[in-house]
C-alpha positions as CSV (number, residue, x, y, z in Angstrom):
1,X,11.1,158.8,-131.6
2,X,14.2,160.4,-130.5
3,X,17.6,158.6,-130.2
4,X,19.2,156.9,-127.9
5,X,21.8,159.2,-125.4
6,X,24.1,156.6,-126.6
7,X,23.3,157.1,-130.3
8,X,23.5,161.4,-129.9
9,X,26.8,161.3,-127.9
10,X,28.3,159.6,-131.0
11,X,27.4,162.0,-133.3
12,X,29.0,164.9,-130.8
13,X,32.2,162.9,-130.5
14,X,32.3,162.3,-135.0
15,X,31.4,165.9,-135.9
16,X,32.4,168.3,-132.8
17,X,36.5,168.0,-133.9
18,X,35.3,169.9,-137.3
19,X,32.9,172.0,-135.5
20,X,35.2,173.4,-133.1
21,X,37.7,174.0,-135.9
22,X,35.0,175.5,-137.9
23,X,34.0,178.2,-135.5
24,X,38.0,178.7,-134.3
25,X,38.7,179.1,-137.9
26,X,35.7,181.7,-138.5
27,X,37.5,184.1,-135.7
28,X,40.8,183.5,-136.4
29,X,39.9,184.8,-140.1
30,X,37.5,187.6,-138.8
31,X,39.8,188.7,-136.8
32,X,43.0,188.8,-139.3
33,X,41.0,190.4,-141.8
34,X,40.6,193.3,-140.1
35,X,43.9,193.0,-139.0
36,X,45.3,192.7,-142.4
37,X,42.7,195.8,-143.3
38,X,43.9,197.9,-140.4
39,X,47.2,197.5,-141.1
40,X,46.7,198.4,-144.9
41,X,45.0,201.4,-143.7
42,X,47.8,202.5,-141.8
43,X,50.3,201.9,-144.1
44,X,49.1,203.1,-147.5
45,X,51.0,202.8,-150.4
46,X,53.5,200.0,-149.0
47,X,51.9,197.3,-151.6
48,X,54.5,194.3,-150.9
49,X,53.8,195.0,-147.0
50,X,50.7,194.2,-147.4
51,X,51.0,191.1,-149.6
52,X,53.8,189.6,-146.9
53,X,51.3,190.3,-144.2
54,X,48.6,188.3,-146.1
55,X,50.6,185.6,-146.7
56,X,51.8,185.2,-142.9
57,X,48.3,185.6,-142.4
58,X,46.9,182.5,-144.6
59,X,50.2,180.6,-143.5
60,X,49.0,181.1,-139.8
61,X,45.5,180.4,-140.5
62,X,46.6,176.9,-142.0
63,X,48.6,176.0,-138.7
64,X,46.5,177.0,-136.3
65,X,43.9,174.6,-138.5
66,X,45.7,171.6,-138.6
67,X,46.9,172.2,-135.1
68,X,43.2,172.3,-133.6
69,X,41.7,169.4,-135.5
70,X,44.6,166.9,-135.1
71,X,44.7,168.4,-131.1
72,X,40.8,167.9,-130.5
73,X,40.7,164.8,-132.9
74,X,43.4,163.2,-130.8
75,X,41.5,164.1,-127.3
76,X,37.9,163.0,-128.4
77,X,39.9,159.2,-129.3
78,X,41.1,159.4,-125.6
79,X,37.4,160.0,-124.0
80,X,36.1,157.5,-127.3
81,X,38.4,154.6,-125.7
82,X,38.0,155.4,-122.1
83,X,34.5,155.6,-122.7
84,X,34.2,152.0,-124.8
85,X,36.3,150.0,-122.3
86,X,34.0,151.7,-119.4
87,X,30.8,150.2,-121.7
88,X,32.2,146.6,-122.2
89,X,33.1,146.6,-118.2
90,X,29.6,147.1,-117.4
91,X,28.6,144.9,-120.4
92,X,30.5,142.0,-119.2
93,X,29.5,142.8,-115.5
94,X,26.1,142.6,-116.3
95,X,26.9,138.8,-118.4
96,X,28.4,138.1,-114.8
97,X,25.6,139.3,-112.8
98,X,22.8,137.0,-115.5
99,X,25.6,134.0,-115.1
100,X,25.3,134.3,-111.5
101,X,21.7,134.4,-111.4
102,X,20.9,132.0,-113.1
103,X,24.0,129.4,-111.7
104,X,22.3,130.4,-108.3
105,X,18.1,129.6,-109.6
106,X,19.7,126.1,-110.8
107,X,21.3,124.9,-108.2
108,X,18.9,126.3,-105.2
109,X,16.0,124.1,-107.5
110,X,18.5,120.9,-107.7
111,X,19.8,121.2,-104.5
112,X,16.5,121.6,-103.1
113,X,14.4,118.9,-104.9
114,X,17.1,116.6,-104.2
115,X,17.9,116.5,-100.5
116,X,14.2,117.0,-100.1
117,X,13.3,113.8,-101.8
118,X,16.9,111.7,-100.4
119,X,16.2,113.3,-96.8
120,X,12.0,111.9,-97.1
121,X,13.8,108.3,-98.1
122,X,15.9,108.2,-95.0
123,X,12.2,108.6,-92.8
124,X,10.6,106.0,-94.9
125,X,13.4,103.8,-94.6
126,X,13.3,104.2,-90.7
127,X,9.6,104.7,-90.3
128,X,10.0,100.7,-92.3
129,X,12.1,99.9,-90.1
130,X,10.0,99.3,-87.2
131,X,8.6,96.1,-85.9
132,X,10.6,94.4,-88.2
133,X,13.4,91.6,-87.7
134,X,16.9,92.8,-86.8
135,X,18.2,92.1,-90.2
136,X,15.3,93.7,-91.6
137,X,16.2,96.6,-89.3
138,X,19.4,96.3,-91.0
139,X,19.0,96.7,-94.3
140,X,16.7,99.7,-94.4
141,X,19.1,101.6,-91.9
142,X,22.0,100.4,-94.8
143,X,19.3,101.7,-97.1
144,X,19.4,105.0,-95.2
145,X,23.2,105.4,-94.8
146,X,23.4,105.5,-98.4
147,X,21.0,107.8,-98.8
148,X,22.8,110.4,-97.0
149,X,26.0,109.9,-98.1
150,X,24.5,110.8,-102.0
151,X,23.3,113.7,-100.3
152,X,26.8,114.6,-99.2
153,X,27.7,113.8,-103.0
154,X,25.2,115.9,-104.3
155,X,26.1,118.6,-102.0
156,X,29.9,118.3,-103.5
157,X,28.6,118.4,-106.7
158,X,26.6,121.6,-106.2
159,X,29.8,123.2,-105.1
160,X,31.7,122.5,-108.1
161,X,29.0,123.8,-109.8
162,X,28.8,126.7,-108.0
163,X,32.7,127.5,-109.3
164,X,32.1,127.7,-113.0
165,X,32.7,131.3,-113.6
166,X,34.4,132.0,-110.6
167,X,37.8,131.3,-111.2
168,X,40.1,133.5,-113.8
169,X,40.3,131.5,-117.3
170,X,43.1,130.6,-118.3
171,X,45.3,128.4,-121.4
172,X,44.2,124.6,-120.0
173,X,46.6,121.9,-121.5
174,X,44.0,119.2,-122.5
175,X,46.7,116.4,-122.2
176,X,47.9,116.2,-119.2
177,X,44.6,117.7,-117.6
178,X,43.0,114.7,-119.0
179,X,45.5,112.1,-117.6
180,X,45.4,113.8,-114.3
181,X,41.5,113.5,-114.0
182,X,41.9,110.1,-115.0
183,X,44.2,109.5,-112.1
184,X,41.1,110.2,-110.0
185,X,38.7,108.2,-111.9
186,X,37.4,105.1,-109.4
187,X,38.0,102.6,-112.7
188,X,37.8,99.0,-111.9
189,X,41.0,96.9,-113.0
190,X,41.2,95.9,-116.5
191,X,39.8,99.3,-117.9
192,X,43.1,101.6,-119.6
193,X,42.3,105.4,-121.0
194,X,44.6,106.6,-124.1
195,X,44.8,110.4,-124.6
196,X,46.1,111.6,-128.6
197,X,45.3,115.3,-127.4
198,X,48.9,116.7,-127.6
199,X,49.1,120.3,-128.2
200,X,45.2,121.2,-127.7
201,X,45.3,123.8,-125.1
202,X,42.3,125.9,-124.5
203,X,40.8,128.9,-122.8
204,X,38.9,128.5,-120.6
205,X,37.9,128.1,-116.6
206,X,40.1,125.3,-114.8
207,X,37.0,124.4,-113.9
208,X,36.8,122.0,-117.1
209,X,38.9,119.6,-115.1
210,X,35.7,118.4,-113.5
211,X,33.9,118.2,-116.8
212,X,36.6,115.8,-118.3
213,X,36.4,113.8,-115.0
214,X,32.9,113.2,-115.4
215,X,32.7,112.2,-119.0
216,X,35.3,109.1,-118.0
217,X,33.6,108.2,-115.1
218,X,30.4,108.5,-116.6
219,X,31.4,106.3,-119.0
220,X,32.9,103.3,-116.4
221,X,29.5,104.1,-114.5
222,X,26.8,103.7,-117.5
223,X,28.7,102.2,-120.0
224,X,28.8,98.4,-117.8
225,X,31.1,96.7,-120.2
226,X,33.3,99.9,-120.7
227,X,37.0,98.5,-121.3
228,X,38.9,101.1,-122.8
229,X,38.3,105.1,-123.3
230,X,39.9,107.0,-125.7
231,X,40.5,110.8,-126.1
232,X,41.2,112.5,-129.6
233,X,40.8,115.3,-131.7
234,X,39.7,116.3,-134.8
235,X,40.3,120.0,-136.4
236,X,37.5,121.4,-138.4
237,X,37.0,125.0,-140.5
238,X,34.9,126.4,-137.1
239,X,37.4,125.1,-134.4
240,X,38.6,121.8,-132.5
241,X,36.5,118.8,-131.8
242,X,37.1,116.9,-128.4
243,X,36.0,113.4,-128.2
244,X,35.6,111.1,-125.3
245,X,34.5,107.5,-126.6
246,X,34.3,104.7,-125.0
247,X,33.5,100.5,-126.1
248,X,30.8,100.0,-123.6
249,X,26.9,99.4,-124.4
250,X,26.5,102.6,-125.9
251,X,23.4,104.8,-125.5
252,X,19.8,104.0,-126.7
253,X,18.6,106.5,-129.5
254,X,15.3,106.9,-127.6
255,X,17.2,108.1,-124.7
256,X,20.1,110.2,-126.3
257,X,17.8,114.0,-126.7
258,X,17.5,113.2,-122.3
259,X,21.0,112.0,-121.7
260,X,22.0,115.8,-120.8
261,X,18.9,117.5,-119.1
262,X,18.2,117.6,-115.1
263,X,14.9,115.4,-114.2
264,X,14.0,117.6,-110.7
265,X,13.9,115.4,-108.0
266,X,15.3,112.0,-110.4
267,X,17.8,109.7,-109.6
268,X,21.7,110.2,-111.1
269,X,22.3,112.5,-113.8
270,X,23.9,115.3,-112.3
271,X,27.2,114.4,-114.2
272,X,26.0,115.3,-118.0
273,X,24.2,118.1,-116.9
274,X,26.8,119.5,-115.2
275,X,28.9,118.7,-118.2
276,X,26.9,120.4,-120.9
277,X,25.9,123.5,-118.4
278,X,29.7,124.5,-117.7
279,X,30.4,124.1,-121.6
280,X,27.7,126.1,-122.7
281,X,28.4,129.0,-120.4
282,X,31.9,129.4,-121.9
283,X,30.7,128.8,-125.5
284,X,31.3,125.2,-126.4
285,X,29.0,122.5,-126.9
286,X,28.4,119.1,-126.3
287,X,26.9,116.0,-128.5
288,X,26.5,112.4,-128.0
289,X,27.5,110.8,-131.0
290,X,27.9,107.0,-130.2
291,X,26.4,103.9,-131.7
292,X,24.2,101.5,-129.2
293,X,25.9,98.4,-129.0
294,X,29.2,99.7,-130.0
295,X,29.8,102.7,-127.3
296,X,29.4,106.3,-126.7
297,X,31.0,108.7,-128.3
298,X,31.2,112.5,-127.0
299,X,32.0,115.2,-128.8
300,X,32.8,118.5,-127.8
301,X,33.1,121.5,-130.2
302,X,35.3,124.6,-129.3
303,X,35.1,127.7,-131.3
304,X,39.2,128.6,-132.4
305,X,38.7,131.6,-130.7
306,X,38.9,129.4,-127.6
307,X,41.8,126.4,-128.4
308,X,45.2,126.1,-129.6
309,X,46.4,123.0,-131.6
310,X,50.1,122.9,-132.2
């Protein structure tokens, strides 16, 4: 099977600086030899002449070597590195392009499923509605109203979805990123967050804002008895680990290997799966950890290629 272009053009670039010297070498030599033999010819009898001229010759023949090779070897790096950064521009286009695609296949399914199935409740809910009493009436068109306003969630949702990968990454102070999103959080009184992050920065999309934002308000949402949520983290030999824990109910076994996947058409869960989706498309992960009864716990792993801990 014959190689690869790729594969061929390689070997050119390793072995044409010695080839070219090679062949510039044979002529230089070919031609100084009968050079050197015309000029003996010419000039017989005139031995020292002769051995001056040969050693201008050899001295020449050395230059004119070392001149060529480090000249073509230096030129053939040039095309080498221009050549390399053109292949890892088209490699990382092409991760963009399969990023894209497949942001685009995920969200046109949720988005889809979704408003299909909230959009079918709304003309239940008023198809219900009729010949029933006014309060009746009432309550399904509150019922209804509802409805579309988690479609207009969802919809904001998809959006920030839609943004992972968009924006430049950048160094992301975990610290005051994560007492900024808390500031958002809708947290009813009574519940505090404490962040112990100082000095974890890491790079990545700004994008993770939303991802700490929904790990705290998923756990006021779920967690029902949630009172406080703490932040921390933990160095380890393969990078940083990011915890978000919590003192709410906790998570059932049973229920933790679905806590993160997208049930098509299903009720809620757009928060983790948006969570684990943006971290695993910039190389981190995502486990739940907790103990039922006692909280969840979530830990995020970041490769140290990707944080800073001063």
């Amino acid at each position: 099977m014959a190689k690869p272009f790729r594969q061929h053009y390689e070997s050119f670039l390793r072995y044409a600086p010695l080839s070219i010297v090679g062949v510039c070498l044979l002529a230089s030599v070919g031609w100084i030899a009968a050079s050197d033999y015309l000029t003996y010819y010419f000039v017989r009898g005139n031995q020292n002449f002769f051995m001056i001229s040969i050693a201008a010759d050899l001295a020449y023949i050395c230059f004119i070597t070392v001149f060529l090779y480090v000249a073509i070897r230096y030129y053939l790096n040039e095309i080498q590195t221009v050549n390399r950064r053109a292949y890892e521009t088209l490699k990382q286009s092409e991760q963009d392009c399969r990023i894209t695609n497949h942001k685009l296949h995920l969200m046109t399914d949720i988005a889809y499923q979704d408003i299909q199935n909230k959009i079918n409740s709304v003309i239940a809910f008023s198809d219900m509605s009729r010949s029933k009493t006014p309060e009746q009436r009432e309550a399904f068109r509150q019922k209804g109203v509802q409805q579309l306003k988690q479609v207009l969630d969802l919809i904001a949702k998809t959006k920030d979805y839609q943004q992972m990968g968009v924006e430049r990454e950048t160094w992301v102070d975990v610290q005051e990123t994560v007492k900024t999103q808390w500031a958002h959080v809708d947290s009813p009184p009574g519940v505090t967050m404490s962040a112990d992050v100082h000095g974890l920065r890491i790079y990545t999309d700004p994008v993770i804002e939303r991802v700490f934002f929904n790990l705290m308000s998923n756990a006021i949402k779920h967690g029902k008895t949630t009172k406080h949520i703490s932040v921390s983290v933990e160095e380890t030999d393969g990078g940083a680990v990011l915890r978000f824990e919590d003192n709410g109910i906790g998570i059932a076994a049973a229920h933790k290997p679905q806590i993160f996947e997208r049930i098509v058409g299903g009720p809620g869960k757009f928060h983790l799966f948006f969570v684990r989706e943006c971290l695993t498309l910039y190389g981190m992960s995502i486990a739940e950890t907790g103990e039922e009864g006692k909280g969840a716990r979530f830990e995020i792993r970041i490769p140290w290629k990707m944080c800073q801990v001063a």
